[in-house]
C-alpha positions as CSV (number, residue, x, y, z in Angstrom):
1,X,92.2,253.7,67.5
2,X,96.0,253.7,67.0
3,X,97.0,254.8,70.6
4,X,100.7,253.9,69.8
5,X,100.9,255.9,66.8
6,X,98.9,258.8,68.5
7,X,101.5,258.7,71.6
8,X,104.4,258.7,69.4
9,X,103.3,261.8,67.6
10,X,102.6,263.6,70.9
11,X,106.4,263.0,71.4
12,X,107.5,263.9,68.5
13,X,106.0,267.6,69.0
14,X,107.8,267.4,72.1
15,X,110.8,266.3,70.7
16,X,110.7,269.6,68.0
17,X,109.5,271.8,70.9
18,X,112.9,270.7,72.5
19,X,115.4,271.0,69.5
20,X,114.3,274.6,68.3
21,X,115.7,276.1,71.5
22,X,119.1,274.0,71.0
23,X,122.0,276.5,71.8
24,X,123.5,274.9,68.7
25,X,120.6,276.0,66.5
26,X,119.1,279.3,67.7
27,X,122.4,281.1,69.4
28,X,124.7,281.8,66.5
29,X,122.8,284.1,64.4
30,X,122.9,286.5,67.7
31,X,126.4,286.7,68.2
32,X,127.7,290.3,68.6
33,X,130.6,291.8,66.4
34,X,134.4,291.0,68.1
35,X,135.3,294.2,70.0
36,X,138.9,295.9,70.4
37,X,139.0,294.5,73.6
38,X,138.7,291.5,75.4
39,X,135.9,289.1,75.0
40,X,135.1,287.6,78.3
41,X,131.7,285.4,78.9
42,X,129.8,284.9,81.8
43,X,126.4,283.0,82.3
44,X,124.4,280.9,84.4
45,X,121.3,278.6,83.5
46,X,120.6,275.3,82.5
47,X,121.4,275.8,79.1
48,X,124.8,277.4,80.4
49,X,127.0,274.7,79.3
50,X,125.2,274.1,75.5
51,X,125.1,277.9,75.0
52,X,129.1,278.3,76.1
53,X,129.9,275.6,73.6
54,X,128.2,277.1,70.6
55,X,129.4,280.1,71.4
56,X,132.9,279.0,71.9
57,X,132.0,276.8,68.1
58,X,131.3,280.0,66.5
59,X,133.6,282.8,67.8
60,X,137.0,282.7,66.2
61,X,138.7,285.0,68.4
62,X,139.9,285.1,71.8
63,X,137.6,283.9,74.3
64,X,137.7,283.1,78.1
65,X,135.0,283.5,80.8
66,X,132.8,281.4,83.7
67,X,129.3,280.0,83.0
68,X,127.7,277.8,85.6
69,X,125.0,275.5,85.3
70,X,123.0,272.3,87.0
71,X,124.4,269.2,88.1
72,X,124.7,266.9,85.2
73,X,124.1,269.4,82.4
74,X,128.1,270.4,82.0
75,X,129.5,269.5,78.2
76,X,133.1,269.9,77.4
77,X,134.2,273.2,76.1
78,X,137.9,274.2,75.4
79,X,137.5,278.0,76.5
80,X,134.8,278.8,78.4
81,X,134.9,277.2,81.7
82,X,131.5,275.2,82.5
83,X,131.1,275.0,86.4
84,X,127.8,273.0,87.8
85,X,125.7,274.3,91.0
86,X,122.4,273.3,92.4
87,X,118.9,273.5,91.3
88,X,116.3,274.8,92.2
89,X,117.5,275.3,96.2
90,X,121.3,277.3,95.8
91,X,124.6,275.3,97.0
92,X,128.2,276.6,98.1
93,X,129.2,276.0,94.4
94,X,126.8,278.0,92.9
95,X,127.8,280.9,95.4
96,X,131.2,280.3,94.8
97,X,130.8,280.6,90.9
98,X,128.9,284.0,91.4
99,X,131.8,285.3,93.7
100,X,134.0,284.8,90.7
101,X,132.3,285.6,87.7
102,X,132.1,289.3,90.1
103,X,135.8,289.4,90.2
104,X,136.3,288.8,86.7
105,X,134.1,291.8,85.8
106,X,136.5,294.0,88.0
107,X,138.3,296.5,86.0
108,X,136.3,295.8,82.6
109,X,137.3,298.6,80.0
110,X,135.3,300.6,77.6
111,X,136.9,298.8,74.6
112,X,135.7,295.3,76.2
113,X,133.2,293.1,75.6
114,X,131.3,291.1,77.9
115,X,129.0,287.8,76.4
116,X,126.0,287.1,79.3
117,X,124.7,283.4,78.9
118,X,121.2,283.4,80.4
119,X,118.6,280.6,81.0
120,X,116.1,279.5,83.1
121,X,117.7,278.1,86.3
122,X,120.0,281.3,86.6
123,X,118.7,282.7,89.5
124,X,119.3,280.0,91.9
125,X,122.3,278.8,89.9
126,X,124.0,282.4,90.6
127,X,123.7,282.5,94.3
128,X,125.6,285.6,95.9
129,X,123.4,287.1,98.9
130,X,123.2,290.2,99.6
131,X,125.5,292.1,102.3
132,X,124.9,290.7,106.0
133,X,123.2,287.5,104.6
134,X,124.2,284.2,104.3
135,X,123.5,281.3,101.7
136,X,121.3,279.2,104.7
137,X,118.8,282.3,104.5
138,X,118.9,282.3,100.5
139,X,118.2,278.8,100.5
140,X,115.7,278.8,103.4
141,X,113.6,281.5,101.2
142,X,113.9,279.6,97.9
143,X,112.4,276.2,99.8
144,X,109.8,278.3,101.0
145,X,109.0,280.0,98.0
146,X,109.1,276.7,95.8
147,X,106.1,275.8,98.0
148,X,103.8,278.5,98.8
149,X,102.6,278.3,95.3
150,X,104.3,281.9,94.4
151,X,104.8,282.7,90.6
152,X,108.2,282.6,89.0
153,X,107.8,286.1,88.5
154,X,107.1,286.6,92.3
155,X,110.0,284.5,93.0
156,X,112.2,286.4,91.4
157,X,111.6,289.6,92.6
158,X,112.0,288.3,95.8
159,X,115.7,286.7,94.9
160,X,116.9,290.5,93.5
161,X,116.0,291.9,96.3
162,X,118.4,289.2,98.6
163,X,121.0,289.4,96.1
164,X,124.5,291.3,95.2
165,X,124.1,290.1,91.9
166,X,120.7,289.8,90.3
167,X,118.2,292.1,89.5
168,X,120.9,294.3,86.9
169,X,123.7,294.1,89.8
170,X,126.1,292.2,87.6
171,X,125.6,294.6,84.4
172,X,126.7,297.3,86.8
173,X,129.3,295.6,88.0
174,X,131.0,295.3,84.5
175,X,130.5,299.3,83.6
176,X,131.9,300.8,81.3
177,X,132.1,297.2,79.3
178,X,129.7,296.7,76.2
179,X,127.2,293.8,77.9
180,X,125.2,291.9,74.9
181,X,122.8,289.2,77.0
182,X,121.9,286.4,75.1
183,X,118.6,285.0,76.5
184,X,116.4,281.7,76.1
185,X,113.3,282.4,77.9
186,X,111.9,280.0,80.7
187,X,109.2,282.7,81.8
188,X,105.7,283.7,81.0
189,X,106.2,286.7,78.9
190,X,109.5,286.6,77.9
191,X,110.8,289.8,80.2
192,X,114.0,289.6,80.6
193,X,114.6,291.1,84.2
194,X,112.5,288.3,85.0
195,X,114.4,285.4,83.3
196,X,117.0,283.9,86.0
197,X,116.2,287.0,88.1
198,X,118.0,289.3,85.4
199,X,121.2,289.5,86.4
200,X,121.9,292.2,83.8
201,X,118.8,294.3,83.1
202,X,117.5,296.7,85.4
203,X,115.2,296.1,87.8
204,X,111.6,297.9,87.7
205,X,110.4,296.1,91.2
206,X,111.6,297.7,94.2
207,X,112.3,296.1,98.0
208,X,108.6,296.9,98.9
209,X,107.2,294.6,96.2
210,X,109.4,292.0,97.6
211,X,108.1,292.7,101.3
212,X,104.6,291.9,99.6
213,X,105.0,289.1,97.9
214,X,106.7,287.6,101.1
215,X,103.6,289.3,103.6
216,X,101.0,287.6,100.8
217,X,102.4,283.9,101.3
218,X,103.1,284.8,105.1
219,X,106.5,284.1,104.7
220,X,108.5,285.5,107.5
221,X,111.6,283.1,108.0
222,X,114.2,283.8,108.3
223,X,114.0,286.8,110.1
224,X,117.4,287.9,108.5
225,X,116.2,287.8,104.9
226,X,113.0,289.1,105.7
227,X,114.1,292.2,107.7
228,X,116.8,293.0,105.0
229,X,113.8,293.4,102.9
230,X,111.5,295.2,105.0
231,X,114.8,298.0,105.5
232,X,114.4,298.9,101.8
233,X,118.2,300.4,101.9
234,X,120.1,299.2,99.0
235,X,117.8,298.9,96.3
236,X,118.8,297.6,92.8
237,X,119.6,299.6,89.2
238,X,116.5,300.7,87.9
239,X,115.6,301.8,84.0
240,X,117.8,304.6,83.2
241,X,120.8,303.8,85.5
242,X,123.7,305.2,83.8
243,X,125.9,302.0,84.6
244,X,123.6,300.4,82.4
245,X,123.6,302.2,79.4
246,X,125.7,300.1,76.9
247,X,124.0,296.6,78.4
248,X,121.5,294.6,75.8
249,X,119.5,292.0,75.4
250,X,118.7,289.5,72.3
251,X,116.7,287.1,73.0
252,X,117.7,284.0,71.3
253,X,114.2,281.2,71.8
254,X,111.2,281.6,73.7
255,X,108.5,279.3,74.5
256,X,106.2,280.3,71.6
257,X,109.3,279.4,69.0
258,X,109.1,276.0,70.4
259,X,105.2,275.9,70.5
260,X,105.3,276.7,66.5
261,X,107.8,273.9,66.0
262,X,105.4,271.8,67.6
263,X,102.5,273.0,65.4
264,X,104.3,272.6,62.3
265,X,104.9,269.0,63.6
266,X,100.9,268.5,64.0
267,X,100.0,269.8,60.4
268,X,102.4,267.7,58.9
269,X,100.5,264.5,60.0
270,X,96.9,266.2,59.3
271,X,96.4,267.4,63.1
272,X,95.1,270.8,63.3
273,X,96.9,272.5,66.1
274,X,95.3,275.2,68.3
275,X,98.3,277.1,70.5
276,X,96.1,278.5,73.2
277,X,99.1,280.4,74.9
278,X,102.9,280.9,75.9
279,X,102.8,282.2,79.0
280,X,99.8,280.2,81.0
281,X,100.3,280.3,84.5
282,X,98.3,279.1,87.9
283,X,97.8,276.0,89.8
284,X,98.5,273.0,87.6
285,X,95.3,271.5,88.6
286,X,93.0,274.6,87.5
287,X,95.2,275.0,84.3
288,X,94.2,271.3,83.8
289,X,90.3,271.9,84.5
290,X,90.4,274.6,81.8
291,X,92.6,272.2,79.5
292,X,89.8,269.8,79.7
293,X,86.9,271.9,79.5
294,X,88.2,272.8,75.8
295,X,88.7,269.0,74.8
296,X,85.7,268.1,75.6
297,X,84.0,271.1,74.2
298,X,85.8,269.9,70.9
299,X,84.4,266.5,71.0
300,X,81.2,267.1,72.0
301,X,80.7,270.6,69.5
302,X,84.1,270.8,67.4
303,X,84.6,274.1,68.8
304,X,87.3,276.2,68.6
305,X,88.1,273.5,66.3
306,X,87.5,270.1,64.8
307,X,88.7,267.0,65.6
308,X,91.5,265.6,64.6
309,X,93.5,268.6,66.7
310,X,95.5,269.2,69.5
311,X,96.0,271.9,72.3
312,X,99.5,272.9,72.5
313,X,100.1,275.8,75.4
314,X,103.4,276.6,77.5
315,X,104.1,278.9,80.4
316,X,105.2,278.3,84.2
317,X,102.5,276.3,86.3
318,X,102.3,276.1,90.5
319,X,101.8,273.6,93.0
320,X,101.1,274.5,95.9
321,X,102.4,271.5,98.1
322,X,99.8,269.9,100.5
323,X,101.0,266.1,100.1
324,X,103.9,264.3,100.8
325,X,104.2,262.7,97.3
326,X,107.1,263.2,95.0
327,X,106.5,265.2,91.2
328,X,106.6,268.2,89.7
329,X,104.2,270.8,88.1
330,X,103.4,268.7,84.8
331,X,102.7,265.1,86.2
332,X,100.5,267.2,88.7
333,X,98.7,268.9,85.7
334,X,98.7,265.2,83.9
335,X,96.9,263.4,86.8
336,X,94.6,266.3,87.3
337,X,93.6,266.4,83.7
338,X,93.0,262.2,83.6
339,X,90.8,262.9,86.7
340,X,88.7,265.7,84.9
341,X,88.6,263.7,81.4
342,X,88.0,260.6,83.3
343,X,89.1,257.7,80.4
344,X,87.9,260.1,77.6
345,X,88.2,257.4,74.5
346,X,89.6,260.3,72.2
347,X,92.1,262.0,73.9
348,X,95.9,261.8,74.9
349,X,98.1,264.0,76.3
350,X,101.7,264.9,76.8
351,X,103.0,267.5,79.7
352,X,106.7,267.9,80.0
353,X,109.4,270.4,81.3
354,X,111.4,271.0,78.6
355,X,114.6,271.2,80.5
356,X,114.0,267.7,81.2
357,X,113.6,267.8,85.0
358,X,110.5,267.9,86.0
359,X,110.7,269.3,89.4
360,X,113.4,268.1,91.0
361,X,112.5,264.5,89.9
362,X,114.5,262.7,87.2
363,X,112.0,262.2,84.7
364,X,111.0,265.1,82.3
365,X,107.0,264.9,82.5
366,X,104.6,262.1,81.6
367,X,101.9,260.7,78.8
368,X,98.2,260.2,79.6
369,X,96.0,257.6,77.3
370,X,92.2,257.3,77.0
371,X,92.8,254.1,78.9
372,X,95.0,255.6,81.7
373,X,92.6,255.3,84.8
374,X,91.3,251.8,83.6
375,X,94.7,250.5,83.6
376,X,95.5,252.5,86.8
377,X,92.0,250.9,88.4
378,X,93.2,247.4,87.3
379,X,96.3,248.1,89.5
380,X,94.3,249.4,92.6
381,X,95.9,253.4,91.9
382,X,93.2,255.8,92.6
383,X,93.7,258.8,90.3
384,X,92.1,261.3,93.1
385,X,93.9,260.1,96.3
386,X,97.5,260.5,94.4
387,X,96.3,263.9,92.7
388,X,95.7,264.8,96.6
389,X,99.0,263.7,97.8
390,X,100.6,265.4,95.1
391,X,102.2,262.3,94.1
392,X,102.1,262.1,90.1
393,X,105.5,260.5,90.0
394,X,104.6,257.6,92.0
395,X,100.8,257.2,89.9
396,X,102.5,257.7,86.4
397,X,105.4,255.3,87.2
398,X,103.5,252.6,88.4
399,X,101.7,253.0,84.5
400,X,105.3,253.0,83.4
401,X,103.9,256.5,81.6
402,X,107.2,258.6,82.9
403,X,108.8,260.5,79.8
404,X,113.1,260.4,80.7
405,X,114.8,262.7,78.0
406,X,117.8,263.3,80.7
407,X,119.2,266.9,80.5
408,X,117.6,268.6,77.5
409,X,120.9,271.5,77.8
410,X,118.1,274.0,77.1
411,X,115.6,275.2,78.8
412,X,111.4,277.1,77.5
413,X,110.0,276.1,80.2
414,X,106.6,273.6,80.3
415,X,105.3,271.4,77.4
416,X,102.0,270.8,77.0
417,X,100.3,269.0,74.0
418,X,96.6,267.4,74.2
419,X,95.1,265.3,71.2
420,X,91.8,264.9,70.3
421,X,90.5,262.6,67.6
C-alpha cells in the first residue's frame, strides 16, 4: 500500500474542506444592497479579519466599522479596522473592542446600514460582561466551562446570559438600523443565536437555562457570575422583540459546504465518500469508538459501503479534561481512534480544526497511519497512557504526525476524514 499517496489525499480533502469557507470565496455573493445611509461594519470571530477584507474588496462605497479577531489572524484592510483579542479565555482587548463597537452603534438611523461579521470564536472574542460583573468572572466561567466537558451550545447560553452584548444585545443596540449578519457557521446545527453566542439574533434560552447548565457541571464559581444568573433580572431579546425587527441573517458556509468539497475531492480519485454528519458532537473518545466501529464494519462486511471509501463527519467534540497533557479535541479523537483500530493495515485518518488551532495548541489537528502504534511502540509511546493523560499533542509530535496550517482566517469547525482501502 501507498501510505504516502493515501496521506496526501486525506490532506487534500482537508485542504478543500478549508478553502470553500474562504471569506474571499463564499462572502461576496451575500452582500446586501448600499443603503441611503451610512454603512458601518462590525464583527468578531476568527474569520473577522478575512471576512472584513472581502467585504471591504467588494463594496464600492463608503465603508468604516470595527471587527475583532484572534491573535495572529489580523490581515491588512484599508477601511475596516481589524483589532485582535484572545481565544478561547476573553482578554482586556477583546472587552475593549466590544465597548466600542457599542458606542459606534449609538445613534444608528433608520436610513443606516449595519454589516455584522460573525464567526466561530465570537463569543469570547466580544467580551463585554454584564452590569455589576467584571472580565476576571467572564474569564473564570469560560476556563471552567472549556473543561467540564459542556457543549458549545451549553456554553453559549451560558456567555448571553453574563453578557451586555451577546445573546441579540448588540442588534438591539443598533435599532432602528437595517442589521444584515453574515455568518460562517462553527456549530452543530448551524443556529445562529448559537454561533459566537449570537450577538445579533434573539435569544430563545432564558437565565434559568443558564442556572442549569451551570448546576449540571456543578459550576458555582465565581459566586458573582453565578448569582447574577440565579437573579434572572435582565433577561436578553427574545423572538419577536420589536428592536429586532429589521435584523437578518445569511449564512454564508457551514460545515456541511466544506464536508461536500471534501467529498467531491474523494470521488475524483475513485474514493467513495460516506458524510455520516455535520453536526456530531460528544466526548472525542466515544465519537472515535463509533468512528471505528464503522471502519471496521467496512472492512470486515463492506457495509454501509465498500472499500476504497472514507468517513468524512464535522461537528464540535468535548474533552472533558482529567490529564495534565497538552491537545485539543481532534488529536484526542485521533489517539482514541488509533487505540480502538489498533494498527488496522487499511486505514488512515485525518482529524483537524479547521480554524487551524486545535485547542489552544499551535498545530491544527494530526494524521494517523496503519503503522502509527508500531512506530509509536518502537519509540516506547504507549497509545493508552497518553490517551489517559489527555496528551495527544505530546504522542503525535513525538511521530512527527502534527498537521500546522497556521491561521486558516476561517473557521467550520472540526475535520474529520477516515480512509479505508
Amino acid at each position: 500500500m501507498n501510505f504516502d499517496a493515501d496521506q496526501a489525499l486525506l490532506r487534500a480533502m482537508f485542504d478543500a474542506a478549508v478553502a470553500a469557507a474562504d471569506p474571499a470565496r463564499c462572502l461576496p455573493p451575500h452582500l446586501p444592497s448600499p443603503p441611503k445611509g451610512r454603512t458601518l461594519v462590525i464583527g468578531a470571530g476568527k474569520a473577522g479579519g478575512a471576512m472584513a477584507k472581502a467585504l471591504e474588496d467588494h463594496w464600492k462605497g463608503p465603508l468604516e466599522g470595527l471587527v475583532v479577531t484572534r491573535y495572529g489572524h489580523k490581515i491588512p484592510t484599508s477601511r475596516i479596522e481589524v483589532v485582535e483579542a484572545a481565544h478561547p479565555v476573553p482578554d482586556e482587548a477583546g472587552q475593549k473592542a466590544a465597548a466600542r463597537i457599542l458606542e459606534m452603534v449609538r445613534g444608528l438611523t433608520a436610513d443606516d446600514l449595519v454589516i455584522c461579521l460573525i464567526s466561530g470564536g465570537g463569543s469570547a472574542l466580544l467580551s463585554a460582561p454584564a452590569p455589576g460583573l467584571t472580565l476576571a468572572d467572564k474569564q473564570a466561567v469560560n476556563k471552567a466551562l472549556l473543561k467540564s466537558g459542556a457543549t458549545i451550545a451549553e456554553m453559549n447560553c451560558v456567555r448571553k446570559h453574563l453578557s451586555a452584548i451577546k445573546g441579540g444585545r448588540l442588534a438591539a443596540a443598533c435599532a432602528p438600523a437595517q442589521v444584515v449578519t453574515l455568518l460562517i457557521s462553527d456549530v452543530p446545527g448551524d443556529d445562529p443565536s448559537v454561533i459566537a453566542s449570537g450577538p445579533t439574533v434573539a435569544d430563545p434560552t432564558t437565565c434559568a437555562d443558564a442556572l442549569a447548565i451551570l448546576d449540571k457541571y456543578g459550576l458555582k464559581e465565581p459566586a458573582a457570575a453565578y448569582d447574577y444568573i440565579r437573579r434572572a433580572h435582565d433577561e436578553t431579546p427574545k423572538p419577536g422583540d420589536p428592536r429586532l425587527a429589521r435584523a437578518s441573517t445569511r449564512m454564508i458556509a457551514t460545515p456541511q459546504v466544506s464536508l461536500e468539497a471534501a467529498a467531491a475531492v474523494a470521488q475524483a480519485a475513485g474514493v467513495t465518500p460516506l458524510i455520516l454528519g455535520d453536526s456530531l458532537e460528544g466526548e472525542a473518545r466515544d465519537v472515535a469508538l463509533v468512528h471505528a466501529g464503522i471502519a471496521k464494519q467496512i472492512v470486515r462486511h463492506g457495509q454501509p459501503a465498500a472499500a476504497p471509501c472514507v468517513l468524512l463527519s464535522g461537528g464540535e467534540t468535548t474533552v472533558t479534561v482529567r490529564g495534565n497533557g497538552r491537545g485539543g479535541r481532534n488529536v484526542e479523537f485521533l489517539l482514541a481512534l488509533a487505540v480502538a483500530l489498533e494498527g488496522h493495515p487499511r486505514v488512515h485518518a485525518v482529524a483537524c480544526d479547521t480554524d487551524g488551532v486545535d485547542g489552544t495548541e499551535d498545530n491544527a489537528g494530526a494524521t494517523l497511519a496503519p503503522d502509527t502504534l508500531a512506530r509509536a511502540e518502537a519509540k516506547g509511546l504507549r497509545a493508552k497512557d497518553f490517551l489517559a493523560n489527555n496528551d495527544g499533542y505530546t504522542f503525535f509530535s513525538k511521530l512527527e504526525s502534527l498537521i500546522y496550517t497556521g491561521p486558516t482566517l476561517t473557521n467550520v469547525n472540526d475535520f474529520r476524514a477516515i480512509l479505508i482501502r
